[in-house]
TIDREN-923748 format. One record per residue (C-alpha): residue in three letters; x, y, z. Coordinates in Angstrom, 1 decimal. Layout:
TIDREN-923748
['ALA', [X, Y, Z]]
...
This chain:
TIDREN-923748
['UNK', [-4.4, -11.6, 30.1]]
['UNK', [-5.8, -7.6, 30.7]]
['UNK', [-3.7, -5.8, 33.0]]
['UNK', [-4.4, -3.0, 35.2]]
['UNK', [-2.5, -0.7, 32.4]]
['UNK', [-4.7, -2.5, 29.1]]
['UNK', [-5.7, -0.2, 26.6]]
['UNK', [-9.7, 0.8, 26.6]]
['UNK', [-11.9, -2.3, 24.9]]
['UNK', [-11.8, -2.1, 20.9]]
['UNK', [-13.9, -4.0, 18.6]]
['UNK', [-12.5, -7.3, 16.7]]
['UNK', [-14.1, -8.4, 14.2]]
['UNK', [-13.8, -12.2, 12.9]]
['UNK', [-16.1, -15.0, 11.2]]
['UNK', [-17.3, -18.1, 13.4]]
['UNK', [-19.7, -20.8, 12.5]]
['UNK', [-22.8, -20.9, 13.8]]
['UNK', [-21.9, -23.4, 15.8]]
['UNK', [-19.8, -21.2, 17.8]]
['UNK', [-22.8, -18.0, 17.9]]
['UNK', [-24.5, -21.4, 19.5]]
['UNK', [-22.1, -21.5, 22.3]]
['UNK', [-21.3, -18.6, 22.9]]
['UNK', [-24.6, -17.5, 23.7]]
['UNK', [-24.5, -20.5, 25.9]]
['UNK', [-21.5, -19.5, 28.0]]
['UNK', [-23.2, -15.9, 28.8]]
['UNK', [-26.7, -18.1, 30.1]]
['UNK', [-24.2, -20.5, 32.1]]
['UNK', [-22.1, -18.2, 33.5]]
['UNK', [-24.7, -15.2, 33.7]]
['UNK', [-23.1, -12.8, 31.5]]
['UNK', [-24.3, -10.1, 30.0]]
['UNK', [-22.9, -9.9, 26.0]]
['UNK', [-20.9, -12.0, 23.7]]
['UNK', [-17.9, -9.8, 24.5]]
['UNK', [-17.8, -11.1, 27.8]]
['UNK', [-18.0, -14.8, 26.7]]
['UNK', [-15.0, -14.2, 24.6]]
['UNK', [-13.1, -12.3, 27.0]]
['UNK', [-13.6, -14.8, 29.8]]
['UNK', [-12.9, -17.7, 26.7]]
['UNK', [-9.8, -16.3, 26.6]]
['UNK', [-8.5, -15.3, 29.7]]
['UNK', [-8.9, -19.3, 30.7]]
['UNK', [-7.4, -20.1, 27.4]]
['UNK', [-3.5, -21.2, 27.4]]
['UNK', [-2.9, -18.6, 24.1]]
['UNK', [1.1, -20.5, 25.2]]
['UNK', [-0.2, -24.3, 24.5]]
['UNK', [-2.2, -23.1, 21.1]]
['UNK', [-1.8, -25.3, 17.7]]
['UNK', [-3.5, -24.6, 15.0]]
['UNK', [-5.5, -27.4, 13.5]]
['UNK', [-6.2, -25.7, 10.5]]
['UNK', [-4.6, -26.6, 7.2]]
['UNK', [-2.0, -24.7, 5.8]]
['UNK', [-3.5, -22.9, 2.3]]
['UNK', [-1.4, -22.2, -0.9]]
['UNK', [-2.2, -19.5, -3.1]]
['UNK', [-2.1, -20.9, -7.0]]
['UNK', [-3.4, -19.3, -9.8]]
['UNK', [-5.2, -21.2, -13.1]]
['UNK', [-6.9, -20.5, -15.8]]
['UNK', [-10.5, -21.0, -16.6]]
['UNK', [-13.2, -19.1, -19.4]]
['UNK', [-15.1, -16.7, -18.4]]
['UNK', [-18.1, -18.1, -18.6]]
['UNK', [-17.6, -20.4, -15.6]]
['UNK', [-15.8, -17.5, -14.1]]
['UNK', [-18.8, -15.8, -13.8]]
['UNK', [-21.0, -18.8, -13.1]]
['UNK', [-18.8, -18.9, -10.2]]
['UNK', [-18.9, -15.5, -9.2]]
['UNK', [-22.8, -16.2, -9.1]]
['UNK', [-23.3, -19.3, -7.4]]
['UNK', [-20.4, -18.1, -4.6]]
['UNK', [-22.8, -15.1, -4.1]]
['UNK', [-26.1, -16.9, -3.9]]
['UNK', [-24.6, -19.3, -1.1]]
['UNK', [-23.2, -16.8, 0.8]]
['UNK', [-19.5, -18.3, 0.3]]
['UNK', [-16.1, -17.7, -1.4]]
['UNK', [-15.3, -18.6, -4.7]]
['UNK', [-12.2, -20.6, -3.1]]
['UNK', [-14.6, -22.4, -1.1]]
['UNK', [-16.6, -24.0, -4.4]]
['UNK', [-13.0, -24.8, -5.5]]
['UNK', [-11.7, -26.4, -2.6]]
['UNK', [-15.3, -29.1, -2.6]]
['UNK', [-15.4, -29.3, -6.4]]
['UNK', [-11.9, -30.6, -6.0]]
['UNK', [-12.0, -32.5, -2.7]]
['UNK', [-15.4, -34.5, -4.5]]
['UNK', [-13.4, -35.9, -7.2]]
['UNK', [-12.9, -39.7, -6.6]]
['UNK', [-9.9, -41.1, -7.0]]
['UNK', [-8.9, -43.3, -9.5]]
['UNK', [-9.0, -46.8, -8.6]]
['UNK', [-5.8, -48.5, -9.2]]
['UNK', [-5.6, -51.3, -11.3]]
């Protein structure tokens, strides 16, 4: 991936589970290397970028309406657990059973 004419290093910033801090650090005991940045690096110069699909569903922005009284509930429990408000919206959704079929 780097050539001999690659710009100098620049940071990237991006979210990863912990999972993934978990393996990373890992990869640098394995393979004796000194920071995450190395990890990634050699992660992704063995990675075919070419062969890549995403298995990440594709997201739809919608708008609705609610009061704001749960806006703000929202708001506060999204903040307290460290996580987006579309998050609580996708589980509130996803933990409504279907209805059985008669």
């Amino acid at each position: 991936m780097p050539t001999s004419k690659s710009k100098p290093a620049a940071p990237l910033t991006f979210d990863l589970p912990v999972s993934l801090i978990v393996k990373i650090e890992a990869i640098r005991s394995d393979h004796g290397l000194d920071s995450a940045s190395e990890a990634v690096r050699m992660a992704l110069e063995k990675f075919d970028l070419g062969g890549f699909t995403s298995d990440v569903e594709e997201h739809t922005q919608i708008s609705v309406r609610i009061d704001a009284a749960t806006r703000k509930g929202l708001k506060r429990v999204a903040k307290a657990k460290d996580v987006s408000v579309g998050a609580i919206l996708r589980a509130a959704l996803e933990a409504v059973p279907a209805k059985k079929k008669r």
